[in-house]
Structure formats: C-alpha cells, structure tokens
N, C-alpha and C positions, 0 to 999 in steps of 0.2 A: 683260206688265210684270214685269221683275223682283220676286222676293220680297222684296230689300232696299230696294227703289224705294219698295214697295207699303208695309209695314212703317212705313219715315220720311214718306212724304206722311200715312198716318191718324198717327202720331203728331205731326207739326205739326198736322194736322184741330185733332186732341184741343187738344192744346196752345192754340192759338188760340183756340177756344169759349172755353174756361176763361180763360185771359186777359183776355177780352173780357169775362166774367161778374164777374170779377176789379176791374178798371179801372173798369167800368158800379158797383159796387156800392162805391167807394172816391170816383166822380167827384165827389160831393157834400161830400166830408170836407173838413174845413180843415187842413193841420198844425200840430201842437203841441193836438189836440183827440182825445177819446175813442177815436173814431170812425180816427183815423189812424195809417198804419204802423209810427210811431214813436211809441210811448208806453208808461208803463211797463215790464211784463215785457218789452213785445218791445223797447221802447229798451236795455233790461240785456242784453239778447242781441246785438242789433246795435249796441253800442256801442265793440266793439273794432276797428269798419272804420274811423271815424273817428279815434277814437284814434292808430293805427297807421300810417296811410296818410296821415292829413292833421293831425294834432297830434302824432304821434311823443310820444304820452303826456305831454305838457307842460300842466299846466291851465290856464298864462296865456292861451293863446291862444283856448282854447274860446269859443263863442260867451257871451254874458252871461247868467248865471240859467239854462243849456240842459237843468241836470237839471231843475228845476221847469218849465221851460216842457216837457220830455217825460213829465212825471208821476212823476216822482223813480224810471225803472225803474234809474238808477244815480246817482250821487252824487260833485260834486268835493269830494274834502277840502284845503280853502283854506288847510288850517295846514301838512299833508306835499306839499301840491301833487301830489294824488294824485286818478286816476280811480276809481273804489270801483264792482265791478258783483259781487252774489253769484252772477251767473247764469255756468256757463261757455259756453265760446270755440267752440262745435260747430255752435250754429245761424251765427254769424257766417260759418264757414269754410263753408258750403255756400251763401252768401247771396252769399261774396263775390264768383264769375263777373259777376254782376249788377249788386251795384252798382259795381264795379270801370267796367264800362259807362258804368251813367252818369256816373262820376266823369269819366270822359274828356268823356259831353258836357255836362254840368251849364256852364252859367257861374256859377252860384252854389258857387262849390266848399267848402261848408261842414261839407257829411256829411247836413244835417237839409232840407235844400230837398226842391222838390217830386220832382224826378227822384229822390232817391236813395229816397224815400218811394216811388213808382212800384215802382224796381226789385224789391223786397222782394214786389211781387203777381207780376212773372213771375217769381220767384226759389220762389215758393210755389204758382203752375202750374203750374211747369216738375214739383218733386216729387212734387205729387199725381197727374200726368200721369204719369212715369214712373215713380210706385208701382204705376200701375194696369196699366198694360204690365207690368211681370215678373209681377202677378197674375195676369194675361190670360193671356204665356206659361208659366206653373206651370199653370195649371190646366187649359192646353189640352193639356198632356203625359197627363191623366186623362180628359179629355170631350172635346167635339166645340168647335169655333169658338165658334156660338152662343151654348152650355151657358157656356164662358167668358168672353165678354161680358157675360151675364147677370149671371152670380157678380160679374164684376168692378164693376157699376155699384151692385147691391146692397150691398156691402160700404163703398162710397164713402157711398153716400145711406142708409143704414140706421146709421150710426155718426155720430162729427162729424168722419170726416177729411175730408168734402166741405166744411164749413163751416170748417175750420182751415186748407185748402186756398186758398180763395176768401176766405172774412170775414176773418180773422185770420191773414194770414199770417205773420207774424213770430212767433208762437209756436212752442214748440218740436213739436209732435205731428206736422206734417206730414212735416218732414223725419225724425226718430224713424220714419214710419210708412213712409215710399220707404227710409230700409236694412232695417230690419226687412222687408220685402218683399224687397230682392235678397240677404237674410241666408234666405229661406225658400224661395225661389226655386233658389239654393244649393246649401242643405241636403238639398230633395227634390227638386232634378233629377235626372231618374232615368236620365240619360246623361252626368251628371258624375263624371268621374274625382277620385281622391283623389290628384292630381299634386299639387308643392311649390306651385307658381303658383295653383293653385284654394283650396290652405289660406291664403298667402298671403296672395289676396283675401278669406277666411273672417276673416282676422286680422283686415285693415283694416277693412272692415265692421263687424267687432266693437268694435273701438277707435275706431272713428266713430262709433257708436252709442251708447257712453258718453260719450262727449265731450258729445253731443246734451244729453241728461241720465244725468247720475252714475247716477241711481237705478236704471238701464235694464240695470244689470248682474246685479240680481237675477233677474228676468225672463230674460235670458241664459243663465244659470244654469240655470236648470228646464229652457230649450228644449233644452242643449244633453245635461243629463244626459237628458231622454227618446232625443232623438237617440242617444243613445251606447246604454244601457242594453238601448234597441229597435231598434234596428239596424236604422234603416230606411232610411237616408242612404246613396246613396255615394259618398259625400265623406267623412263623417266615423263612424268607428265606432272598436272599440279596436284595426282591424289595423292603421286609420290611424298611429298612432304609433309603431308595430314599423317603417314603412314608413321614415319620416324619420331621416335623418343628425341628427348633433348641428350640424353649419353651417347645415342648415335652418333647425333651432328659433333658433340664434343670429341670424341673417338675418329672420326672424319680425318675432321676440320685438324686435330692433334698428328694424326698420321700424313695427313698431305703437308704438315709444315716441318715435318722430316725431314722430307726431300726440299723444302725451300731453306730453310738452317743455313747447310754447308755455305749457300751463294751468297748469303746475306755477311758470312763470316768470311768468306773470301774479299766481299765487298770492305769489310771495316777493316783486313787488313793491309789490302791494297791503296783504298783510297780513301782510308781513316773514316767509313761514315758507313752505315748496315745499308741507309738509301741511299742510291749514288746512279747518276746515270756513265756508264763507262764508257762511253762515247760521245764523250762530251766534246769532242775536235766535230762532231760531226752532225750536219744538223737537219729539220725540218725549212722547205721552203715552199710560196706560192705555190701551188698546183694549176699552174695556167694552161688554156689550151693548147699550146703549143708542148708543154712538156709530158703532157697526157699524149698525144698526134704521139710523139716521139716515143713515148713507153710502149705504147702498144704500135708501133710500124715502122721504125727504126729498124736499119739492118744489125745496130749495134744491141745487140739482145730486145730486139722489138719483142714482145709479149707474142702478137697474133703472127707476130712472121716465123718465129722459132718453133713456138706450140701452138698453130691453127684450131687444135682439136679442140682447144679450151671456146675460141667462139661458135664453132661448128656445135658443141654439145648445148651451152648457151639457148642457139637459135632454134636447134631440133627440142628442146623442152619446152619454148613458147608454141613451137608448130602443133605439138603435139600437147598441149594443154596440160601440160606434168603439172601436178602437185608442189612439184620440188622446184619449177619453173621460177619463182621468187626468191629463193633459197637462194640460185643459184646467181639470179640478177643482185640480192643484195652484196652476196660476198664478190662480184663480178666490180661495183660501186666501191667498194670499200678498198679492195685492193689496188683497183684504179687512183683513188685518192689517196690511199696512204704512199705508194710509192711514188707517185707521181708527185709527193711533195719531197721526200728522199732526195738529199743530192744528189745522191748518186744514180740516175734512172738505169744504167745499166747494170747496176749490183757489181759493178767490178767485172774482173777477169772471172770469164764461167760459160757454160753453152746455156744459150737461151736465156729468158726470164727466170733466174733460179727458184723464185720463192714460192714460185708458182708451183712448184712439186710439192710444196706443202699442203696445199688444199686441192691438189689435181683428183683425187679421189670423190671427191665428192663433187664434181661436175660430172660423173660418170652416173651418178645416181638412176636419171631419168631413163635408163637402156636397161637397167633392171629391177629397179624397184616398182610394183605393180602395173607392169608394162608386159603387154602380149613381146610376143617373137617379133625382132625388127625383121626389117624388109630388108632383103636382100643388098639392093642398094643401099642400106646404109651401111650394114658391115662394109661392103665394098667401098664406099667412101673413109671412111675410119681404119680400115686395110692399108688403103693408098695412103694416107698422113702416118700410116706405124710406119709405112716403106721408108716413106720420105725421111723422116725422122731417123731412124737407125741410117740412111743413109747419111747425115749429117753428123752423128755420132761418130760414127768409123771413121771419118772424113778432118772431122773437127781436133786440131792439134795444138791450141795457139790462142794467143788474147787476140781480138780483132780492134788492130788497133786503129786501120786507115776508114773505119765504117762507124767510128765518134762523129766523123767529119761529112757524115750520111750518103758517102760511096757503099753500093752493093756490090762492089769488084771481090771483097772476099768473100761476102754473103753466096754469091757464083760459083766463085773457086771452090765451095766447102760443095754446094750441094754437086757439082757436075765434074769436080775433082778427083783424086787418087783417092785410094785408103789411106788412111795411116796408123 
C-alpha cells in the first residue's frame, strides 16, 4: 500500500475514535446548558460564525435572550445594536471548515442548533488528531515508529489536551495546541530548508497562533529566541535573515496581517478603537508568593497538582543535561509570572491549569529530541501520571467550587470517585 494511502486511512482511524468519544460524551447534553458546545467562553469564541455568516453583525435579528441562554460568553449591546465578545476571532476561523458544513445542512439555520453544536466536537477531533500526527511525525524523525506513538499518546493523556480535545471542544487550548505542534514540527524538522515558502508558513502559523489567544505571543518569544540563539532549527536561525530579499519580508509581513485585519476590524467595531484591550473588566495583579504557592498547588486548578508531568519533564531535562533544559526553565518562569499576576489563578471554570495545554508540547522536548532511548522507569513514571490523569478526566464533571476555599475534598472525590 502506498505510504500516503497508509498515512490518511490511520489518520481517518484516529480521527473517527475520537469523534466517536467526542459525540458519545456530548450525546446527553442539552444546548443552551453547562455541559454543551456552546456556552460561555466557547460561545465568545464561536460567536463570530453566526454573527457573520448568518446575522451580518445586525442584533435585531439574533435569536431572543441568545447571550443568556449561552451563558453570557458574549453580549448584545441593545443600545449601539452591537455583538460584544472579549474573546478573539482565531478559534472561530479554525472552527469555521465545520461548522460552515453544517450550516449547509442544518434546517435550523440559526448558528445555535443542535448541528452547529455537533460541529465544533469534529472541529476539536479533527485538531487534536492532527496535533498528534505532526507529533508522531517530529518525533519519528529522532526514534523509531513505536518510540513515536508512545510519546505521542502520552503527551495527549498525560496533560488536558485529550480532555480540551474531546470534553470541551470549543475552548481555545486545543486548537492553540495543533499550531504550536506544526510550529515545532517546523522548527525542528531536521530536513527542512530555510526557503521563502517554509518561513512564510512559519509566519502564518505564528499569526494563527496569536490570533488563537493574544497571550500566545509570549511564549513565542522564548521559543523562538532559543531557536535562534541555539541554532538548532533549520529553518530558522540568524543566516535565515541574511538569506531573505526585502519583497520577502514585505510579502510575509503582508500576508500574516491578513489574518490580523479581521480582529483589529472587529475591535473598532465593537469598542470604536482598532487597539483595544477587550478585557478591560479584568486585570493584571502582584504576583506575590503566596499567589504563585497557590497557582501551582492549589487543589483549585493548581498547575503541578492537575498536570504533574509538566514539573516531572522540567526536572528530568535538568537531571539529564537537555539542551532544551533552559527553554523549558524560561517558559516554566514566565508562565508562573504572567498567571500568577492574572486575577484569576484558576482560569475559571476548567480541569486543570488550562493554559498550560498551550505550551505542554514543548516540555515534552527533552524525551525526544537528541535523546538516546529513556529508561524504562521513566516511561513507567509518565505511564502512571497519563493513568492518573485520564482518570481524572472521566471523573471530572463540574467547576470545583468548595476547593477556591483550599479544601481537597473534591480534588479526592474526582481522583478516587465514580466515572461520569
């Protein structure tokens, strides 16, 4: 059989499972409830399909009460006859292949039915599915088949992009976590050339992935200074830039603010200004010791209590003198300080530290990039935390809300609990 045969049947395989886990774990939900594709956060993020395609941003026509019947994740304003979403336009644009779909077959053509709800779970398979493929192929360029399978299923079930994947698909971490994958995939391909077209695609990717979320730019930042600094890429290093015409970077720089345009025009129509922070109810504070203690060991979305894997990967890159061992310390600093000044340390209603599916990829680094075969015990250590983790997935049904108050009575109940 063909290797391109072979390739697209296990990635439909994949695809479908998940789908199917996807669909199975949503069949119960009712829309306009907790539990369904469309509400709050992810209603603010999926709210410029509707808008756009089937309201042309007009609010008379919205259905009645839609932001409160989706849990206010956006808001009409009834006085400027305006859509109001702080969230941007990035998960939409990757969401919209799908539900564009169902819009053709929905006969409810309203944006909030049950099909467009649907869509959004293979819209969030389809991601986690081909996050995990450029995984597969990054890491099978260092180890064997197998070795990359492995990695690849571990990295999924040992964090919550399997859970942001399948439960909660309309959040932003999944789609954040398939570019960040074909942005690292990229970077250390180690038979990719530093052609105009490969940076090109470096750009979009980049500009896709802030779009996702703003914040994703930080993080960007560190990856791409180690990349440069350590020369490990080759795609991108500092002869890259000796290489490029100035109609390159024009052409670039031109095509990545394609994809920046729409948000900047959503921005001045919503909040009359192109710069605007749209979260302006919501702010940066101290980052004191006490609210670091609590980000990272809080039973209420503690960082190292929900995803251990992320210190364990951390320590085993200092043990083992990784390369990448700083990489992973900087963006470890950074994350710790930027959320920890976040009002909000527990990101809200969510399992885990969510943001941390953002850049969970690349603390995985050190297990495959120019790294012999680990030992035994370590899979088996990183085995145990996938366990544990999917056990808390299955388990997990609910905002935890008596564990603000730094009881571990639910943190218990989830891990040593029922299914649900």
């Amino acid at each position: 059989m063909n290797q391109k045969v072979k390739i697209l049947s296990a990635f439909l395989l994949v695809y479908g499972a998940l789908c199917f886990i996807s669909l199975n774990r949503h069949s119960h939900a009712k829309i306009h409830t907790y539990h369904s594709e469309i509400w709050a956060d992810k209603a603010g993020y999926n709210v410029y399909l509707p808008a756009t395609f089937i309201y042309h941003f007009q609010t008379e026509s919205l259905p009645k009460h839609i932001d409160s019947l989706t849990g206010y994740g956006f808001t009409i304003d009834s006085t400027n006859q305006k859509i109001i979403t702080k969230y941007p336009y990035g998960v939409a644009l990757m969401q919209s292949p799908f539900w564009l779909i169902a819009h053709l077959l929905s006969t409810e053509k309203d944006g909030f039915s049950v099909l467009y709800q649907k869509s959004i779970d293979f819209a969030g398979s389809f991601y986690l599915c081909l996050g995990i493929f450029m995984l597969f192929f990054l890491i099978k360029q260092y180890s064997t088949r197998n070795y990359a399978i492995l990695l690849s299923i571990l990295l999924t079930t040992s964090t919550g992009i399997f859970y942001y994947g399948i439960f909660e698909t309309g959040m932003s971490h999944i789609y954040s976590f398939c570019v960040l994958s074909a942005l690292v995939y990229l970077l250390f391909q180690t038979k990719t050339q530093a052609t105009f077209y490969n940076l090109l695609f470096l750009g979009l990717l980049s500009s896709l992935y802030i779009i996702i979320r703003p914040i994703n730019i930080v993080f960007l930042i560190v990856l791409f200074a180690f990349v440069l600094f350590h020369n490990k890429s080759a795609i991108l290093n500092f002869n890259t830039f000796k290489q490029l015409k100035t109609i390159h970077y024009i052409i670039i720089i031109s095509i990545c603010l394609i994809l920046i345009i729409p948000q900047l025009a959503y921005y001045k129509y919503a909040f009359n200004s192109y710069l605007t922070n749209s979260y302006s109810n919501e702010s940066f504070v101290k980052p004191t010791l006490r609210r670091i203690t609590q980000l990272l060991f809080s039973p209420h979305n503690g960082l190292f209590i929900y995803y251990p894997i992320g210190i364990f990967l951390l320590i085993y890159a200092f043990i083992q003198q990784h390369y990448s061992r700083f990489l992973l310390l900087s963006l470890a600093c950074v994350y710790v300080i930027l959320y920890s000044s976040w009002w909000s340390l527990s990101l809200g209603c969510g399992f885990g530290h969510r943001a941390f599916n953002d850049i969970a990829i690349l603390f995985f680094i050190p297990l495959f990039m120019n790294t012999p075969s680990l030992k035994k015990s370590v899979i088996l250590i990183i085995g145990i935390l996938a366990f544990i983790n999917l056990k808390f997935i299955f388990s997990y049904d609910g905002c935890l809300f008596s564990s603000e108050n730094g009881s571990f009575t639910e943190y218990f109940h989830i891990l040593f609990g029922e299914f649900k």
